[in-house]
C-alpha positions as CSV (number, residue, x, y, z in Angstrom):
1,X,124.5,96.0,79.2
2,X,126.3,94.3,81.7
3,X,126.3,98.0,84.0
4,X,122.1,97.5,83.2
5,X,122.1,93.8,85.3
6,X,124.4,95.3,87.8
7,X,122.0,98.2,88.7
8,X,119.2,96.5,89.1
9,X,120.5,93.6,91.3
10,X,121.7,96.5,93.7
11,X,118.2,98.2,93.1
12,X,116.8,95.5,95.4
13,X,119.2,96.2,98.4
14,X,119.2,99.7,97.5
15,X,115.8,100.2,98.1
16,X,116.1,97.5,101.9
17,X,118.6,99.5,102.7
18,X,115.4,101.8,103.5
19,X,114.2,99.0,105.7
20,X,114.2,98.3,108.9
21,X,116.8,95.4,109.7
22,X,117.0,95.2,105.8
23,X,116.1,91.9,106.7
24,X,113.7,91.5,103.7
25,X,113.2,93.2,100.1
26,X,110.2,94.4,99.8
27,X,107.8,93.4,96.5
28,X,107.4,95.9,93.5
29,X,108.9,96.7,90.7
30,X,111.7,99.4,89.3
31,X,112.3,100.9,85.7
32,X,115.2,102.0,83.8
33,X,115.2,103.6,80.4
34,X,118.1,103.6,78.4
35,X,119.4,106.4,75.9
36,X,118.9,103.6,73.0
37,X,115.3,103.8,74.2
38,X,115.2,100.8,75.2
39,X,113.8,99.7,78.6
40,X,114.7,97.4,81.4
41,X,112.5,96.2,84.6
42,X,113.3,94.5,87.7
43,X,110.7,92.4,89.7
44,X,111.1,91.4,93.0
45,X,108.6,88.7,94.6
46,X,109.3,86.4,97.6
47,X,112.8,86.8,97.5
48,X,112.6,86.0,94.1
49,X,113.9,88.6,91.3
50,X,113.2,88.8,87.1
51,X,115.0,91.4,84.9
52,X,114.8,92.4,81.5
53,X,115.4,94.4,78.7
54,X,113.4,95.1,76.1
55,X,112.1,97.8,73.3
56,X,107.8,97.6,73.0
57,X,108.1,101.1,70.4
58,X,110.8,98.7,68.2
59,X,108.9,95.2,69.3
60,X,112.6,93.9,70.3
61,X,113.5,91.4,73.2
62,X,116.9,91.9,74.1
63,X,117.6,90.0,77.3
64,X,116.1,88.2,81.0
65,X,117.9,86.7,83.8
66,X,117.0,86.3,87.1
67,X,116.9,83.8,90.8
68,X,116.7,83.5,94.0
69,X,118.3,85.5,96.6
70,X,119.1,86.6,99.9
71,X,120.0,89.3,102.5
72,X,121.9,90.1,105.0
73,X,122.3,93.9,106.3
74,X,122.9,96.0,103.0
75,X,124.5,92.8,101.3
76,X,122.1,91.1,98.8
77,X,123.6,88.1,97.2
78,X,121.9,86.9,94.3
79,X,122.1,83.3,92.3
80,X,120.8,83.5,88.6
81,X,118.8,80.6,87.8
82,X,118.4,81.7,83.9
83,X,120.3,84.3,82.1
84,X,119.2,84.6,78.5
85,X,122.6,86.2,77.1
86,X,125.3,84.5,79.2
87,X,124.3,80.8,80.5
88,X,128.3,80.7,82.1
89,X,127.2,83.0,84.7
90,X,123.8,80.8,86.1
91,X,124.6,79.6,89.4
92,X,127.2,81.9,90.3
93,X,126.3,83.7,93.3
94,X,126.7,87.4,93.2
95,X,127.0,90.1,96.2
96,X,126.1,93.5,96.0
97,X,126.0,96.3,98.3
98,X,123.4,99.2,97.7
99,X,121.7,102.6,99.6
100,X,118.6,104.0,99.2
101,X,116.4,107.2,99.5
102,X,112.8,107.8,98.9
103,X,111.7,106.4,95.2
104,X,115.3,107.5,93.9
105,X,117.7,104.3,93.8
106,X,121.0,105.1,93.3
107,X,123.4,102.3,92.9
108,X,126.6,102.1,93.0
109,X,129.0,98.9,91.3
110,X,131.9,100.6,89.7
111,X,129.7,103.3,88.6
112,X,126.5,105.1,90.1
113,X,123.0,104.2,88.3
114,X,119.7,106.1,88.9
115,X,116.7,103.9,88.6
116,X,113.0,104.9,90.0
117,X,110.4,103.0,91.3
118,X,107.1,101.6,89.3
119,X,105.4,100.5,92.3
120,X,105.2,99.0,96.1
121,X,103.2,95.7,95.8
122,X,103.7,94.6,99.8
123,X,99.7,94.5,100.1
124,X,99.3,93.5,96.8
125,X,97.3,89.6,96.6
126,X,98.7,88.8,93.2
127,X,102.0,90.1,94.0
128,X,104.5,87.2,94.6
129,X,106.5,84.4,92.8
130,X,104.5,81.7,91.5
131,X,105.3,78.4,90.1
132,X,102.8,76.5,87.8
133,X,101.4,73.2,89.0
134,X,98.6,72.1,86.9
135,X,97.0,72.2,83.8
136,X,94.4,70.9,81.8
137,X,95.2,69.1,78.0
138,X,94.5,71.3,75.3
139,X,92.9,73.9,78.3
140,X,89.5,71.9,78.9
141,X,88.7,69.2,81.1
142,X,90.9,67.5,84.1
143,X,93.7,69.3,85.8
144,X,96.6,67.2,85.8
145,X,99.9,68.0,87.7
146,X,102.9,68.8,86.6
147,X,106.5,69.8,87.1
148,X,106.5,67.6,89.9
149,X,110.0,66.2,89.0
150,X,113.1,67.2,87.6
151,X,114.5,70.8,87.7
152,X,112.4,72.2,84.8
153,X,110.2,74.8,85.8
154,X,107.7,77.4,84.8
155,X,107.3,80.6,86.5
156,X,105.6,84.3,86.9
157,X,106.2,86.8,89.2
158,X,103.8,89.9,89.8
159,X,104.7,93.2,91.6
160,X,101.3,95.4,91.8
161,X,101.1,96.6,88.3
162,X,103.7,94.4,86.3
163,X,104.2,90.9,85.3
164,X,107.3,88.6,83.8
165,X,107.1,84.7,83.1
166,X,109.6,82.3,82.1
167,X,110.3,78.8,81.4
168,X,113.8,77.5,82.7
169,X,115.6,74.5,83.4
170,X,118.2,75.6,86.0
171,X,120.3,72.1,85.9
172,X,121.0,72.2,82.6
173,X,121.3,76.1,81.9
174,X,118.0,76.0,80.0
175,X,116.2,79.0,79.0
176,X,112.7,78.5,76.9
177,X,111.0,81.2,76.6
178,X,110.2,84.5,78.7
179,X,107.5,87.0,78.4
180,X,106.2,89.9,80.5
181,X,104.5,93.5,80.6
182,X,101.6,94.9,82.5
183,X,98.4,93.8,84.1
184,X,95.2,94.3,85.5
185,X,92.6,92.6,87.8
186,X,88.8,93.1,88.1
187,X,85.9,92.0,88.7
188,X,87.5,88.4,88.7
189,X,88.9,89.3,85.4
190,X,93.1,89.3,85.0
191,X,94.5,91.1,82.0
192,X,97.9,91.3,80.9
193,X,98.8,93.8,78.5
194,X,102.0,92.4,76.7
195,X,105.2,94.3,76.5
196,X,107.9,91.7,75.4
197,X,107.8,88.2,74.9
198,X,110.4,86.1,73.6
199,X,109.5,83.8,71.0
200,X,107.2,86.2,68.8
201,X,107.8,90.3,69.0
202,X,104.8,89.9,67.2
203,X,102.5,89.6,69.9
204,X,103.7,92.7,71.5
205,X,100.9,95.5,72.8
206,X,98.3,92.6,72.6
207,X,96.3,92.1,75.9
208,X,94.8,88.9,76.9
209,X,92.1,88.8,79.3
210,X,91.4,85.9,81.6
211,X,89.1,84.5,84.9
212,X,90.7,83.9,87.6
213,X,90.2,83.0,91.4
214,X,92.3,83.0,94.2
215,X,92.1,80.5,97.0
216,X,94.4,79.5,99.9
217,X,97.7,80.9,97.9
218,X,96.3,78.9,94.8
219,X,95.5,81.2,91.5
220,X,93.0,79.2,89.2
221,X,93.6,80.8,85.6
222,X,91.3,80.5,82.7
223,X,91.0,81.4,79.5
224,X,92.9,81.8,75.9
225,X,96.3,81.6,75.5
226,X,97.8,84.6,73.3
227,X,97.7,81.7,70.1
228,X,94.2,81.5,70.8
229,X,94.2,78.4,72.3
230,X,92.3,77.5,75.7
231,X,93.8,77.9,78.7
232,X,93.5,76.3,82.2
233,X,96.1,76.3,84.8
234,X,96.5,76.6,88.5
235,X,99.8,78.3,89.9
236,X,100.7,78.1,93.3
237,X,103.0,80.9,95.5
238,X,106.7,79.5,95.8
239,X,107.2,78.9,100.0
């Protein structure tokens, strides 16, 4: 598992390394399937990354981290603000070095890993890290704001076709609860089609539909939550 991380942190630079300046990583996601069948996924969104691994045949969550990071030529160094299976290795800055060609990834940390690309979300709207920062009580009536202080934090990132959330508190190593899979927009209508999610393998291959709007880098999202419950948040792109 730990070669599974490794390989998809130098994923990101792999695939800049195609880049000119490799200045910047561009947004989309990656896939790897494992000989245990089970599968893991990268995101990357704003400089902003979310992995993990999971089985939707078996219904099994094995695993999420993911941060912030940076580069710098071919060098990508990455700071986990959540790691699901190892909480001793959040905040620890990581560097990795990584080449590229065409959809193939090849990375190489110790050993050389093959991954392949799901898709290029650069001129993708919905694509991008966002941070929740308003709901309404029990999904009806006034937005309130939230998260405003403290370190706990609530996010989803979205490549062109894929979609992770998690809840974190990155001061105090916290991990909540992390779901993801993928999803659809039209006709003002957002769908996500569930692949893992934490807390209940249960709802896994459910799909939720709900309305949503976006305006001035602010997504309004309505609807029911996968408990059934109403749903009414806005999210807003991290800067």
């Amino acid at each position: 598992m730990k070669h599974i991380l490794t390989t998809i942190f130098l994923l990101i630079s792999l695939f800049a390394l195609g880049q000119a300046g490799l200045s910047q990583v561009p947004k989309g996601a990656w896939k790897s399937q494992e000989p245990t069948g089970s599968t893991s996924t990268l995101i990357v969104a704003d400089n902003y990354l979310a992995i993990a691994s999971y089985s939707v045949g078996n219904k099994y969550f094995e695993r999420s981290e993911g941060g912030p990071f940076t580069m710098s030529g071919d060098k990508m160094t990455y700071t986990p603000e959540f790691n699901s299976a190892d909480t001793a290795k959040i905040g620890i800055p990581i560097v990795f070095t990584v080449t590229v060609k065409d959809d193939i990834l090849t990375l190489r940390y110790e050993e050389a890993m093959v991954w392949m690309r799901v898709d290029d979300a650069t001129d993708v709207p919905m694509a991008g890290a966002w941070h929740i920062t308003a709901r309404a009580s029990g999904g009806q009536g006034e937005l309130v704001k939230i998260h405003q202080e403290g370190t706990r934090k609530t996010l989803k990132l979205l490549s062109k076709t894929r979609f992770q959330w998690f809840a974190i508190d990155p001061a105090v190593k916290g991990f909540y609860a992390t779901g993801g899979g993928t999803y659809t927009v039209q006709n003002g209508k957002y769908t996500e089609n569930i692949q893992f999610f934490s807390k209940d393998n249960n709802r896994v291959g459910s799909s939720l539909k709900f309305d949503y709007k976006l305006e001035n880098g602010r997504w309004d999202h309505s609807g029911k939550s996968s408990d059934g419950k109403p749903v009414h948040e806005i999210w807003e792109k991290i800067k």
